[in-house]
C-alpha positions as CSV (number, residue, x, y, z in Angstrom):
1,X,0.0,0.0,0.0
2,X,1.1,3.4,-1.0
3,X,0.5,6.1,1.2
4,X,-0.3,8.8,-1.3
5,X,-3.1,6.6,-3.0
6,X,-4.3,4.9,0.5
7,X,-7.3,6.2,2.7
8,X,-6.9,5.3,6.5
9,X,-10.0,3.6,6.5
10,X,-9.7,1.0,4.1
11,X,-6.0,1.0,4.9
12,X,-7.3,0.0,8.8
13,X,-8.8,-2.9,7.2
14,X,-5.3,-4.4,6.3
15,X,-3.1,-3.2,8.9
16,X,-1.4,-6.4,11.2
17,X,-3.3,-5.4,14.7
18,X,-6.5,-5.8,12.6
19,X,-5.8,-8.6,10.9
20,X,-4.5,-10.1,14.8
21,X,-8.3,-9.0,16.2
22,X,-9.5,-11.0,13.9
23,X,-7.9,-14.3,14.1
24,X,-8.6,-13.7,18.1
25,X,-12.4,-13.4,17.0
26,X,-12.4,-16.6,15.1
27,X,-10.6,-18.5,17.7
28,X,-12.3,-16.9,20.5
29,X,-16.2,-17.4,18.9
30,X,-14.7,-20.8,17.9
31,X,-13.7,-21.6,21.6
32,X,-17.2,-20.7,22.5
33,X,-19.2,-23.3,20.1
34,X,-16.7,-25.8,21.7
35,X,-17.6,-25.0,25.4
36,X,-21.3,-25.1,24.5
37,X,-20.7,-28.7,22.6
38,X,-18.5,-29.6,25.7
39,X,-15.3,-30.2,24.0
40,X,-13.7,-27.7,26.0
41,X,-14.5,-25.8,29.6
42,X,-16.8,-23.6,29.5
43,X,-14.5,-21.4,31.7
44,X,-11.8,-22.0,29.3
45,X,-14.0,-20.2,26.5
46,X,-14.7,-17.3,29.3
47,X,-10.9,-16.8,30.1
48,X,-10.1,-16.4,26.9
49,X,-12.6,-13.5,25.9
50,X,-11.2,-12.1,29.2
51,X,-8.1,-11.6,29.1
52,X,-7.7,-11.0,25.0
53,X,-10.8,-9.1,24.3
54,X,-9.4,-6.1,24.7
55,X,-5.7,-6.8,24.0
56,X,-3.7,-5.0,22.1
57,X,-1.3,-7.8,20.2
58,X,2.5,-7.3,20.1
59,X,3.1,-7.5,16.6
60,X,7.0,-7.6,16.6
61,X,6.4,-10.4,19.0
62,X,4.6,-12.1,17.0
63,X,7.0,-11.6,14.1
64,X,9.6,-12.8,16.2
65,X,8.2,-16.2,16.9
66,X,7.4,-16.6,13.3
67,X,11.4,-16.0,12.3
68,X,11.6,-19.5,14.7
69,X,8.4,-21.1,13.8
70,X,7.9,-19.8,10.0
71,X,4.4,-19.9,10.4
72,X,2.2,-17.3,11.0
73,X,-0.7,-18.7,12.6
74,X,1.3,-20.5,15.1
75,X,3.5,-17.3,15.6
76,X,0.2,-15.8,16.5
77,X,-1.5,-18.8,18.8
78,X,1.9,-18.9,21.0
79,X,1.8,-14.7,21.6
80,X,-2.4,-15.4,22.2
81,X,-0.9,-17.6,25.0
82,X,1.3,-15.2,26.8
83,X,-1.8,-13.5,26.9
84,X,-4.0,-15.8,27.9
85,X,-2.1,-18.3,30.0
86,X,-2.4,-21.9,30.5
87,X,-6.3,-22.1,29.1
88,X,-4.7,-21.4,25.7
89,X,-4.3,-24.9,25.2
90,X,-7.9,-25.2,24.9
91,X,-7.8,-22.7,21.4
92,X,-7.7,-23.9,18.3
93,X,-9.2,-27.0,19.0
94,X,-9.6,-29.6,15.6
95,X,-8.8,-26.5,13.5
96,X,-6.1,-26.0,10.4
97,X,-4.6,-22.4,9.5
98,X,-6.6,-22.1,6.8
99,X,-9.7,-21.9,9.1
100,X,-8.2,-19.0,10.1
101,X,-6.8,-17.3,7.4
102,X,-9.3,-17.8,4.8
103,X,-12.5,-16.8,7.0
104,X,-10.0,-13.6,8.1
105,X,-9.4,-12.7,4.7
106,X,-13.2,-13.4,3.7
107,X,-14.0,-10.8,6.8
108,X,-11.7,-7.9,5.2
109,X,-12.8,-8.4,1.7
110,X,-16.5,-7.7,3.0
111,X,-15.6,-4.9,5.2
112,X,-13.6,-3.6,1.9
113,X,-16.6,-4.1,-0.1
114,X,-18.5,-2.0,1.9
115,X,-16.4,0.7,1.9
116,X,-16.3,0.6,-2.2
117,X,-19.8,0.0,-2.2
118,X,-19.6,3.6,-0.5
119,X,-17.4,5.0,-2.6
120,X,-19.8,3.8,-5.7
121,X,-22.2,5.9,-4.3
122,X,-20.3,8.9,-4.1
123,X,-19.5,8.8,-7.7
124,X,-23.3,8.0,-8.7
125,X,-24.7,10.9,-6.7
126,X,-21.7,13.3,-8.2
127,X,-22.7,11.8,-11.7
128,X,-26.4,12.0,-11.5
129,X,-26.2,15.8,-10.1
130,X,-24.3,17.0,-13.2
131,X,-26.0,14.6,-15.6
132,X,-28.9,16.8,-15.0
133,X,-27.7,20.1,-14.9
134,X,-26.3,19.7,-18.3
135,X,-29.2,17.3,-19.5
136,X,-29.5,19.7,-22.4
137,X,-26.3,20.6,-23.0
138,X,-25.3,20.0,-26.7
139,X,-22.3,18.6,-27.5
140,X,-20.9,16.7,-30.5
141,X,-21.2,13.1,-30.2
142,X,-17.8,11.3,-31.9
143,X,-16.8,7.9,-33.6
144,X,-13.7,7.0,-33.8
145,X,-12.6,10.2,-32.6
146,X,-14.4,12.1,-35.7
147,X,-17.7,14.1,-35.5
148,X,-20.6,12.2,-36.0
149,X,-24.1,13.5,-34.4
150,X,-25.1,15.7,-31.7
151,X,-25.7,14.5,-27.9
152,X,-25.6,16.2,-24.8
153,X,-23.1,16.4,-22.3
154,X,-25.5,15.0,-19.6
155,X,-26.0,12.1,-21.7
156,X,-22.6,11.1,-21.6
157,X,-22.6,11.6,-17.6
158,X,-25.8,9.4,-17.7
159,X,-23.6,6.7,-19.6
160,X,-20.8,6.9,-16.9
161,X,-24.4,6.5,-14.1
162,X,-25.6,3.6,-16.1
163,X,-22.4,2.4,-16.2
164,X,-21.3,2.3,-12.5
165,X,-25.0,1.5,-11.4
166,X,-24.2,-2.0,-12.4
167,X,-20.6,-1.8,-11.1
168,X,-22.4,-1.3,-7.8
169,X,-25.0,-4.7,-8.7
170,X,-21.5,-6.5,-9.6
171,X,-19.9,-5.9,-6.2
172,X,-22.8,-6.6,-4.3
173,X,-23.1,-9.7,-5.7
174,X,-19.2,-10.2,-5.3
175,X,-19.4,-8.8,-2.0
176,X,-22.4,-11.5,-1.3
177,X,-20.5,-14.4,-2.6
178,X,-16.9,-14.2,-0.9
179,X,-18.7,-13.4,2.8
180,X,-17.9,-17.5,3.3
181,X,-16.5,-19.1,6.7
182,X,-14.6,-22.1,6.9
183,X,-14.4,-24.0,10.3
184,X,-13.5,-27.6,8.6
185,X,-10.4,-28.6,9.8
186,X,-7.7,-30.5,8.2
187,X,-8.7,-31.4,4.5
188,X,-12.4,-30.1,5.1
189,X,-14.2,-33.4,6.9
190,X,-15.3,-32.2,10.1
191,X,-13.1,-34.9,11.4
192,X,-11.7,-33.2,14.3
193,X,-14.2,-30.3,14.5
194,X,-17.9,-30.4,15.2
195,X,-20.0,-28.5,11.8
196,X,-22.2,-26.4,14.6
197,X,-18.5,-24.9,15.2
198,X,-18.2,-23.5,11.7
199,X,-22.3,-22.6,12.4
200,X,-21.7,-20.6,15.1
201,X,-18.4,-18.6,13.8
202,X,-20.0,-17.8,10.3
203,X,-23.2,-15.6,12.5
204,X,-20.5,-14.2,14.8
205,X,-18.5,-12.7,11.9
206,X,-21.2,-11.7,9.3
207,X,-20.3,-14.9,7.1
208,X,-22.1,-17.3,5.9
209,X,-21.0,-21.5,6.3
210,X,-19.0,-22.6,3.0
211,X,-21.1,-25.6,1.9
212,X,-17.6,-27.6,1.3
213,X,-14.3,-26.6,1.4
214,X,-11.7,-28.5,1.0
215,X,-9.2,-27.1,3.6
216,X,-9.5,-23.7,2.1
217,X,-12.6,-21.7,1.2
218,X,-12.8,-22.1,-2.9
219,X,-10.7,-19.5,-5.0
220,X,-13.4,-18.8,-7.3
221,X,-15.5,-17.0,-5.4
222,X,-12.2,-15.0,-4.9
223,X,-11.4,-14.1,-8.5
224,X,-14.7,-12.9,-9.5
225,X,-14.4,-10.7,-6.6
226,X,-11.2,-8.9,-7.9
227,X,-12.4,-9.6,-11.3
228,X,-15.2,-7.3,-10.6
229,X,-13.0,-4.3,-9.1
230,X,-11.2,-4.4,-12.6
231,X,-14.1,-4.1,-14.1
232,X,-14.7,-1.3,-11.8
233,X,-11.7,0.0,-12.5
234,X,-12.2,0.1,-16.2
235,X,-14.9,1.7,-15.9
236,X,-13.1,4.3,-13.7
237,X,-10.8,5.0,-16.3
238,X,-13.3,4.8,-19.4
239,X,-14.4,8.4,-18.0
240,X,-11.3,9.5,-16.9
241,X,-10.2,9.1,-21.0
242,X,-13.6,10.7,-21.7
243,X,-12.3,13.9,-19.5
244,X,-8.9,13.4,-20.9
245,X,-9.9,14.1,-24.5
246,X,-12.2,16.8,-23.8
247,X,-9.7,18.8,-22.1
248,X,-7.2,18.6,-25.1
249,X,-6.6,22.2,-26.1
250,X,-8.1,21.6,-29.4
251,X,-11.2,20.5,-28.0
252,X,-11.7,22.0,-24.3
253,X,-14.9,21.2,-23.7
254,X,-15.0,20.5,-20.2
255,X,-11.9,20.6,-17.7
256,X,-10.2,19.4,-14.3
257,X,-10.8,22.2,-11.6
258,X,-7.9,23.9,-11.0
259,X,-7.1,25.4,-7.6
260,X,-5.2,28.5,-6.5
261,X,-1.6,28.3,-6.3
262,X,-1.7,24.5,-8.4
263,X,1.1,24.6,-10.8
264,X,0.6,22.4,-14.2
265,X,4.3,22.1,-14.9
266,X,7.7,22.9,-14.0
267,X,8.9,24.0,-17.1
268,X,5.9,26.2,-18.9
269,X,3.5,28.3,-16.5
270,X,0.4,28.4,-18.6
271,X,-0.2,24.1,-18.2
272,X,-3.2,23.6,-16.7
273,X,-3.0,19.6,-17.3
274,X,-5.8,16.8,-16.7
275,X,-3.5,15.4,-14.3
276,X,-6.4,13.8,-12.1
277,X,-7.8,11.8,-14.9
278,X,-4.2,10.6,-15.7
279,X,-3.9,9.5,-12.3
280,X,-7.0,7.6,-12.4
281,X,-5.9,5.8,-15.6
282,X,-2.5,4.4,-13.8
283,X,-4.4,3.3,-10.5
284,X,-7.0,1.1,-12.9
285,X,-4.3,-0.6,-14.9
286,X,-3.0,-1.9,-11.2
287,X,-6.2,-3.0,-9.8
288,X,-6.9,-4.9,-13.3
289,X,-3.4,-5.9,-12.7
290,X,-4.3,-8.2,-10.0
291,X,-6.9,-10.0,-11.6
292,X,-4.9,-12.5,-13.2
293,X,-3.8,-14.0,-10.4
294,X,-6.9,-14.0,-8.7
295,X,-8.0,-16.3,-11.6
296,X,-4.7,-18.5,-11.5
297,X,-5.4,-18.8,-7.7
298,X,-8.1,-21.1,-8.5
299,X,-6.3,-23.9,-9.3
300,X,-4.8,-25.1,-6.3
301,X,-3.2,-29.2,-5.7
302,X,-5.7,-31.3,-4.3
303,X,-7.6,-30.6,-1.1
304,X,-4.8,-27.4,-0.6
305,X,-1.2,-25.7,-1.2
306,X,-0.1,-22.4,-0.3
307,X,0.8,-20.8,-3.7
308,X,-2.3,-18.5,-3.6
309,X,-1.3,-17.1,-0.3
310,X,1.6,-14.7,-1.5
311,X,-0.1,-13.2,-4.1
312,X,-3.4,-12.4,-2.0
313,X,-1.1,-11.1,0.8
314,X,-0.4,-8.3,-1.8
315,X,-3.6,-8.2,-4.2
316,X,-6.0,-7.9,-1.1
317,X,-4.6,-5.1,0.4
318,X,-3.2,-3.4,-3.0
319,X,-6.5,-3.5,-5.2
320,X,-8.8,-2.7,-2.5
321,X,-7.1,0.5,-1.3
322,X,-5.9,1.8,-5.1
323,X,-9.9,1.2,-6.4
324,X,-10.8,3.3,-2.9
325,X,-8.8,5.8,-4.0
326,X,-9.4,6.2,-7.5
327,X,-13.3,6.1,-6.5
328,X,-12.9,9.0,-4.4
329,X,-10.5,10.8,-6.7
330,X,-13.0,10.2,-9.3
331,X,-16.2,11.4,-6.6
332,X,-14.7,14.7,-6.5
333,X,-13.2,15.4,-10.3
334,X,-17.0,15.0,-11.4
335,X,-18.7,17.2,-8.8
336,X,-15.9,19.7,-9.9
337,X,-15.5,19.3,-13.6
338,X,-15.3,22.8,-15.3
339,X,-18.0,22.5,-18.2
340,X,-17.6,24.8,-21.0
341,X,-21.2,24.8,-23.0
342,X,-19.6,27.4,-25.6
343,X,-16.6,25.5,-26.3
344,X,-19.4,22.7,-27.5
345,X,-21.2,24.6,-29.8
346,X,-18.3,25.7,-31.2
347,X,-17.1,22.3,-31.6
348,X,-20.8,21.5,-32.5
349,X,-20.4,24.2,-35.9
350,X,-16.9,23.5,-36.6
351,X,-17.9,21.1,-39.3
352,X,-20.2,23.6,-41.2
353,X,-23.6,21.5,-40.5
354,X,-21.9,18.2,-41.8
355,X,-23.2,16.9,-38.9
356,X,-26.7,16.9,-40.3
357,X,-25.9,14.8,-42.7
358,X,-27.8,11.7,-42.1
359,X,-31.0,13.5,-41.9
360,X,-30.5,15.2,-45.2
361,X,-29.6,11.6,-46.3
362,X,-32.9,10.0,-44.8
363,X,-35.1,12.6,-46.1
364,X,-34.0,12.0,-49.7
365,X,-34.6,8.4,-49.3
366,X,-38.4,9.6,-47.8
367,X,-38.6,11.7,-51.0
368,X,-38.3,9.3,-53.5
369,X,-34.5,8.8,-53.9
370,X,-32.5,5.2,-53.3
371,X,-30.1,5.3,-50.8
372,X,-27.2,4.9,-52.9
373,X,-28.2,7.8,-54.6
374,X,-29.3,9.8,-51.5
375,X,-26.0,8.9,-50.2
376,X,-24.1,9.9,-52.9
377,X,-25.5,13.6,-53.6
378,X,-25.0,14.2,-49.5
379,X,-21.6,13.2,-49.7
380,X,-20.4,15.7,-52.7
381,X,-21.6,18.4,-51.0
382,X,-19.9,17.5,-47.9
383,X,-16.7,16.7,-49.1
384,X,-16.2,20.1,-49.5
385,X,-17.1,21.5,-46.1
386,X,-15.0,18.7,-44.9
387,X,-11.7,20.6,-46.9
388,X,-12.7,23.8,-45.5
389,X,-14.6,24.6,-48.9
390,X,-18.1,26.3,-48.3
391,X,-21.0,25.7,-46.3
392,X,-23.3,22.7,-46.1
393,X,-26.5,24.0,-46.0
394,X,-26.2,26.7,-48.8
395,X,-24.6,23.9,-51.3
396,X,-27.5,21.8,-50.5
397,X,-29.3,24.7,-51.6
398,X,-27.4,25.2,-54.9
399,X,-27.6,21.2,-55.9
400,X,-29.5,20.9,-58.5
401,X,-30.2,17.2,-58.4
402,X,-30.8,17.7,-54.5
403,X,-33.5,20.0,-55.4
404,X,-35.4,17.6,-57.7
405,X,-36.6,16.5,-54.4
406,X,-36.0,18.5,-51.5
407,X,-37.3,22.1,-51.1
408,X,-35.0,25.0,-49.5
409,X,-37.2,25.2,-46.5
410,X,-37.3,21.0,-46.6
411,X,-33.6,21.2,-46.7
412,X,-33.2,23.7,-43.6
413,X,-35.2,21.7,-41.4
414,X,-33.2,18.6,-41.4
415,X,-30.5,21.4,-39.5
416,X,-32.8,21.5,-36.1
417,X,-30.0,20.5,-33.9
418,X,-33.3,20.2,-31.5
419,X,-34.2,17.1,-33.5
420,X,-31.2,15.1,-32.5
421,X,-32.2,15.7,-28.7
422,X,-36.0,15.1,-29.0
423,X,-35.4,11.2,-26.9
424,X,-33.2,12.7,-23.7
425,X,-35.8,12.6,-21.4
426,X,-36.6,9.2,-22.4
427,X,-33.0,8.0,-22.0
428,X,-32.9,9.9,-18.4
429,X,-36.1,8.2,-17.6
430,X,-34.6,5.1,-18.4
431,X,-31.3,5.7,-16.4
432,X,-32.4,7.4,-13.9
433,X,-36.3,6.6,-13.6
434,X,-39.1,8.7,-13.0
435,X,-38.0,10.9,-10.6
């Protein structure tokens, strides 16, 4: 974790004394199904809830044990029993590491999940708010980079909406599906540990049983987790290249806020740089990052190996916080975007009406003319405009063979740039529903 992309809170979620509380949870609610079954004292279970509860874990002790004992959850059990004294022995009981560490780790991807799910929301309400004060914004809709027809700019904020609506359905499914526990002991059997155990933990901790583990909670559910925050982060970036283009000098339709006293470069004063949406670009290629090995963490040797366990050590932590981040980053570039609705008609009339062209096409077809010939008269007369040559409504006018079927005033009303925006409220309606 980097400190100038993390947030304390999510970071909290990953820091060692967390982790720690948790594994005491696990052990301690564990403890507890196993006095109530009578495996151990009940007093045992008390003791340790006593004198741990509250504890704050020593964690260079504990990474001092594990130097001896190269094993973490061991390392942490013997500390647990300087703590806890001689009823120690009692914790533990019929369980593997795994048991620990996967229903930990299932515990912080939750709690990170809900934090995202959070930060989702922040970028939907910053979305939706400027979606609708520029719901009739015009602005030139492009294809592969080119002009093609008008839109508005609160359409394309109601894409982004759209868009990161079902990014917050994804993770709330992902968030739903890795919220497993894992009590199963060695292998997954139950041999040496009652199922009511795994019961009782799973309701303690917010988790739900694992219907079979083997003698770690299943990796798939895993790698559609982190396949969903790339997906998330894709869609992060998708608008961040959006903001990216419009900000080009040539086009500078909308822009990053820029504060008082920010400097855009150290070379040239007069930079004023999308350096936000840049930003957001880098952090989404390293949360996608991480989602190859969450797929090649599903294949593990038989009933379990460890080779899944160095790269989540990294992934879990790493994606999480960099996708909190860039959520938050990408909260507060929207509800500040500089919108410039001149710059977009300008853009709008750079190309002479050309963008009209389709419905000059359409009504020649509606007038009698094929639609290779339709298409073939439109296009002379735009070629032209295209070079820089003329205007597109007054050669219209001047085509002879256009005029065999279109009138001047027929001509000039295929250029109602209202026309192209006559279906917004339907699409808001759609996006964002009634209200």
């Amino acid at each position: 974790m980097i400190p100038r992309y993390t947030r304390p809170e999510m970071a909290s979620i990953w820091e060692p004394q967390t982790r720690f509380k948790i594994w005491f949870e696990i052990e301690a609610h564990a403890a507890d199904a196993l006095a109530e079954l009578g495996t151990i004292p009940k007093e045992a279970a008390k003791t340790v809830w006593a004198k741990a509860k509250d504890a704050t874990f020593d964690v260079a002790r504990i990474d001092e044990i594990e130097r001896e004992t190269k094993h973490d959850v061991i390392a942490f059990l013997t500390h647990l029993a300087e703590i806890v004294g001689p009823e120690a022995r009692f914790v533990h009981q019929g369980m593997t590491s795994s048991d620990v560490l996967d229903t930990c780790l299932n515990v912080q991807l939750t709690r990170a999940a809900d934090l995202l799910l959070a930060d989702l929301d922040k970028v939907l309400a910053a979305l939706k708010k400027r979606a609708f004060e520029h719901k009739m914004t015009p602005t030139i809709g492009r294809s592969h980079g080119i002009h093609a027809e008008p839109v508005t700019f609160g359409l394309k904020l109601a894409y982004a909406y759209a868009e990161f609506s079902r990014a917050k359905e994804r993770l709330i499914a992902a968030r739903k599906e890795v919220a497993t526990c894992a009590i199963s002991g060695a292998v997954g059997t139950f041999a040496q540990i009652d199922p009511r155990v795994e019961d009782h933990v799973a309701k303690a901790m917010g988790l739900v049983p694992e219907p079979i583990s083997t003698q770690v909670i299943p990796r798939d559910r895993h790698a559609m987790y982190f396949s969903t925050l790339g997906v998330i982060a894709s869609s992060v970036e998708r608008i961040a290249v959006e903001i990216r283009h419009m900000q080009r000098t040539e086009v500078l339709e909308a822009e990053e806020f820029f504060s008082e006293g920010q400097k855009g470069s150290s070379a040239m004063p007069h930079k004023r740089n999308p350096v936000l949406s840049e930003n957001l670009t880098g952090l989404s290629r390293m949360v996608r990052a991480y989602v190859t090995p969450a797929l090649e963490n599903v294949v593990l040797w038989h009933e379990r190996d460890i080779s899944h366990s160095s790269a989540e050590r990294m992934m879990g932590p790493d994606a999480t916080v960099t996708l909190d981040f860039a959520l938050v980053r990408l909260a507060g570039l929207i509800d500040k975007l500089l919108v410039y609705p001149a710059n977009m008609q300008k853009n709008l009339d750079r190309l002479g009406g050309l963008v009209h062209s389709q419905r000059v096409l359409l009504a020649l077809t509606q007038k009698g003319a094929s639609r290779e010939d339709a298409y073939k008269l439109v296009q002379r007369n735009a070629m032209p405009v295209w070079r820089g040559e003329g205007d597109f409504l007054q050669l219209l006018k001047k085509d002879t063979e256009v005029k065999k079927y279109l009138s001047d005033a027929e001509i000039e009303e295929q250029f109602d740039l209202g026309y192209h925006l006559k279906h917004v409220d339907t699409i808001f309606k759609r996006v964002f529903g009634e209200s």
